[in-house]
N, C-alpha and C positions, 0 to 999 in steps of 0.2 A: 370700539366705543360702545358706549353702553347706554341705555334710554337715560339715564340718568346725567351719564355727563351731556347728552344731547340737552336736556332739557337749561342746562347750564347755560351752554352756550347760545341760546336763543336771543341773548339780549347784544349778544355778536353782531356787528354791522357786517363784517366780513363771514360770517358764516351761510353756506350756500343754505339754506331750509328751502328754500323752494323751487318746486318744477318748472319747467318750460311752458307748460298749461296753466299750471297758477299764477306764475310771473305775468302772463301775458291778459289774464283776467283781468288782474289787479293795475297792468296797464291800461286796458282795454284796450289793446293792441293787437294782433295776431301773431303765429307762433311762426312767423315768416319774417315779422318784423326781427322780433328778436334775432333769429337766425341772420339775417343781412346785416344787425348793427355787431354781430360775433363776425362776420366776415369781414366786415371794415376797420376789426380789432379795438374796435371801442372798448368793447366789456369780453370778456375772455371767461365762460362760466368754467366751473370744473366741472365733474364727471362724475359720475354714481359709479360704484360697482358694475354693475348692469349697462354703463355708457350713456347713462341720461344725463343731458344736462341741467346743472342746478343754478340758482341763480342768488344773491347774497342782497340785505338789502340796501347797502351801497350800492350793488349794479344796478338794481331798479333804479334808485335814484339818479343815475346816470342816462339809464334806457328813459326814463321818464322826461328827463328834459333832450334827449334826442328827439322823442316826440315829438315834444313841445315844438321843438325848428322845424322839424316836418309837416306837422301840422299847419304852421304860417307860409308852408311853399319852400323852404329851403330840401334842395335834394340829399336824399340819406349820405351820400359821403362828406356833403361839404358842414352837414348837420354835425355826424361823427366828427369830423376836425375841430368844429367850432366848441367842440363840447372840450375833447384835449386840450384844446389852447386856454380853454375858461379851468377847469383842472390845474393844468401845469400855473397859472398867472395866479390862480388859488392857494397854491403851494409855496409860490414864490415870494408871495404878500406873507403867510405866516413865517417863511423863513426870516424876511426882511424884519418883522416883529422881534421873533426870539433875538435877533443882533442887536437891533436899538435898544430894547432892555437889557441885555448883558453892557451895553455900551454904557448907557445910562448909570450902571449899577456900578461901576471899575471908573468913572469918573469923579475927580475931585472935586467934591463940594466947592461953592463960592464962600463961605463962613469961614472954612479954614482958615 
């Protein structure tokens, strides 16, 4: 990849740009946090050539509201869960979306 397609891809929600140090800056977290919310498989970073992990900025936003639970007393694992199940219920609401308007759309009018 080339600095140039990198600069492309900056606007990437999934693209890892950032380290393990800057990630954790920008959460104002520690780089211990992150590593416990990667073992509780919350956020999965990928890997640098060199074996760094990177972090994307959808996983921030995810490490971000682990936080958040943490931050109010909920312990890191049940944080991590709460975070999945708000995720997966996120998913589920848009999928529920995309059907009632296909539903909506393949319905015969009442005019007819």
């Amino acid at each position: 990849m080339t600095a140039d397609d990198s600069y492309g891809r900056l606007d990437d929600d999934d693209y890892p740009a950032y380290t393990m140090g800057r990630a954790a800056d920008m959460l104002g977290t520690t780089q211990g946090f992150l590593r416990a919310i990667g073992e509780a498989r919350l956020i999965t970073p990928l890997r640098s050539e060199g074996g760094h992990r990177r972090y994307s900025r959808y996983q921030l936003r995810i490490a971000a509201r682990a936080r958040e639970l943490v931050d109010q007393g909920t312990p890191i694992e049940a944080a991590c869960r709460i975070v999945i199940l708000e995720d997966q219920l996120e998913e589920a609401q848009r999928i529920n979306a995309e059907y009632r308007r296909g539903a909506e759309s393949c319905a015969p009018s009442a005019s007819a």
